[in-house]
N, C-alpha and C positions, 0 to 999 in steps of 0.2 A: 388384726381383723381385716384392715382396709388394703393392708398389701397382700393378703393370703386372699383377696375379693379379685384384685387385680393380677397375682400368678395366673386363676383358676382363667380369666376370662382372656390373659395372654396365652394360656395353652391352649385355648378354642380356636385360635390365631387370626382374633382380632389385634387391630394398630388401636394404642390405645394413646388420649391425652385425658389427663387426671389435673384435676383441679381443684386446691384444697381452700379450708377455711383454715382461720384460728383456731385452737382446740378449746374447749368450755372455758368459757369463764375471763383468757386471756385478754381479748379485746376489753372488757368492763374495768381490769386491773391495771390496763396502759391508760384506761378513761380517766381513770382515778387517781394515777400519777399525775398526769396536766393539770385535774382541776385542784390540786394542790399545790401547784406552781401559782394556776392563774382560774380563775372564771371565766377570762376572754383570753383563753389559752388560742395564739395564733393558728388558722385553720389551717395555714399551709404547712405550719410542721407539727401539728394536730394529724394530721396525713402521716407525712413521716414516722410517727411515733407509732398510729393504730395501723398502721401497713404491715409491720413487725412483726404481728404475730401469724401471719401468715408466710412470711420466712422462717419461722422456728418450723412449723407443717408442713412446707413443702420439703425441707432439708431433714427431716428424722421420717417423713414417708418415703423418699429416695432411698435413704440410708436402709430403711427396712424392707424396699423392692429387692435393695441391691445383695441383703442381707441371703434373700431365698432365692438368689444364683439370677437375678435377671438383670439386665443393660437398663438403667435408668439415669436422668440427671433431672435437678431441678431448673425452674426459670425464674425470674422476679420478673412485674409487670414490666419493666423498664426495660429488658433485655429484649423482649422480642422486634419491637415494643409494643404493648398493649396501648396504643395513642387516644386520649380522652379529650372531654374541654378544661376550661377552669375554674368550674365550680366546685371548688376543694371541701370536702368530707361527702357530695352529693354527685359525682361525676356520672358523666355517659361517655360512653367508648362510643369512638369515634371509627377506629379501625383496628388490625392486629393483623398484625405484618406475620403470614405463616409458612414460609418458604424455611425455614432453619427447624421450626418443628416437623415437617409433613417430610424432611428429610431424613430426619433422626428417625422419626417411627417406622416409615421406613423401610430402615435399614434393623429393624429388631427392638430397638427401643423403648421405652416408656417413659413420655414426656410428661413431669407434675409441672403444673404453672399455679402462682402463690394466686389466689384469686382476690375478690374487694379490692382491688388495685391497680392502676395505670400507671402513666407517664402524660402531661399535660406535652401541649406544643414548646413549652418556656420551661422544658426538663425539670417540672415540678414534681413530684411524686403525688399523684390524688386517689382519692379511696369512692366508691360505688354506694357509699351509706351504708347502715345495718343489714346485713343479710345480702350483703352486694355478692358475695360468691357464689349467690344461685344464679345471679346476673351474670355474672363472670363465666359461667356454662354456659348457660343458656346462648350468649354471644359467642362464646368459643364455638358451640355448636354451628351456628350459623356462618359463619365466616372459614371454618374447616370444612362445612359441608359434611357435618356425619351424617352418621347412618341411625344412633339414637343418642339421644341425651340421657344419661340416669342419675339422678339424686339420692346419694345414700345418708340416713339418715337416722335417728336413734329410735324411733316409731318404725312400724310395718307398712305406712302408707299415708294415705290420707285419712283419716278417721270423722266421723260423723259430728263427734266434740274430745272435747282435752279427757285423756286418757287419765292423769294425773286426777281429775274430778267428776268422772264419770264412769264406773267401773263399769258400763255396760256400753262403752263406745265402741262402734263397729267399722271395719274399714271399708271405706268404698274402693270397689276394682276399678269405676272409671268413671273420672266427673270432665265436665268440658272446661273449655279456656274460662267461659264467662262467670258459671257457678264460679270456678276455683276462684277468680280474680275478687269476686264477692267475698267469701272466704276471708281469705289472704288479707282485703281491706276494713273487713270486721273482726281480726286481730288472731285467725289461723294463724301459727308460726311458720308451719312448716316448710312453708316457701311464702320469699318475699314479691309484693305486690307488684313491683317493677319486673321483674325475672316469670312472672304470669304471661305480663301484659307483654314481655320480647314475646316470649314464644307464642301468641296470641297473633299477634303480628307478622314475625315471621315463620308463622306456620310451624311450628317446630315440636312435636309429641316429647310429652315429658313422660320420665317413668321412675316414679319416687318409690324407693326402695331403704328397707332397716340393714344396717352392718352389721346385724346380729342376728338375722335369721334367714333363711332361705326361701320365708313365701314372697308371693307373688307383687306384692305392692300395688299401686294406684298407678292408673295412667291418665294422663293428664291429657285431653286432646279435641281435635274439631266437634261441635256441636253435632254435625251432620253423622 
């Protein structure tokens, strides 16, 4: 579904960077490995271990671009490098060096980069927290300087309350930065509260979209 989202909008001939997660469920079963090791499973290759499953995502959605005839390779945070602090399982990117991807695309390309994931200044490997891949957009956006951000996602948008328990939940076409950030910090999934408040900050219109359907989704943007 995610690479037949990204042929469609490479043939519009957009330069695209793709930015993935874990796929369901993977991050909680690397959680669950450590704390079977330990309780006080070390944060810093606590990192190394949940960074993981966003290398199996970046490397089988490559694989499936490359599948339906297009130029793609993947990145790991470390290769670019996506440079953060050292606050390991909680980081903030710091910068992201983008002269090796803004080349690749291009020239035709379609760059995946594993997202929830850095590289510390003491080549540590650190992760963005729960939900850190909407983070990992949202900054890519900024520091690429696109043109839009969009969040695909297994909902149609932003919805009014949890679809799972509310069979009459309705999507909203367009909520601001500050609603959503409320949202987000009274336990919305859909996007995490830190990946709000970037693009809140630096200005940056989101547009949350389902990999499963073709409507419209939510946009995410200034109050004004």
């Amino acid at each position: 579904k995610v690479a037949n989202i990204i042929k469609k909008r490479h043939e519009e001939g957009n330069e695209l960077i793709v930015i993935v997660s874990a796929m369901f469920g993977v991050t909680n079963d690397l959680k669950k490995k450590s704390d079977s090791i330990s309780k006080n499973f070390d944060s810093k290759e606590l990192d190394v271990l949940l960074s993981s499953g966003e290398q199996i995502s970046s490397s089988l959605l490559s694989g499936a671009i490359i599948d339906l005839g297009i130029k793609a390779r993947s990145w790991m945070g470390w290769q670019l490098p996506i440079l953060t602090d050292s606050n390991h399982t909680h980081s903030q990117i710091i910068n992201i060096k983008t002269k090796e991807i803004l080349n690749y695309i291009s020239d035709g390309g379609v760059a995946v980069i594993a997202g929830f994931q850095g590289v510390s200044i003491d080549k540590r490997i650190t992760t963005l927290g729960r939900g850190g891949s909407d983070l990992s957009a949202v900054v890519a956006a900024k520091f690429f300087e696109t043109d839009s951000c969009e969040i695909y996602t297994d909902v149609e948008g932003i919805l009014t309350t949890d679809p799972s328990l509310h069979e009459k939940a309705k999507k909203i076409d367009k909520i601001s930065y500050e609603e959503m950030l409320e949202m987000a910090s009274l336990g919305a999934k859909v996007m995490q509260p830190n990946a709000v408040q970037a693009s809140m900050i630096d200005n940056i219109p989101i547009h949350v979209r389902s990999t499963f359907s073709e409507k419209s989704g939510t946009k995410i943007i200034p109050e004004s």
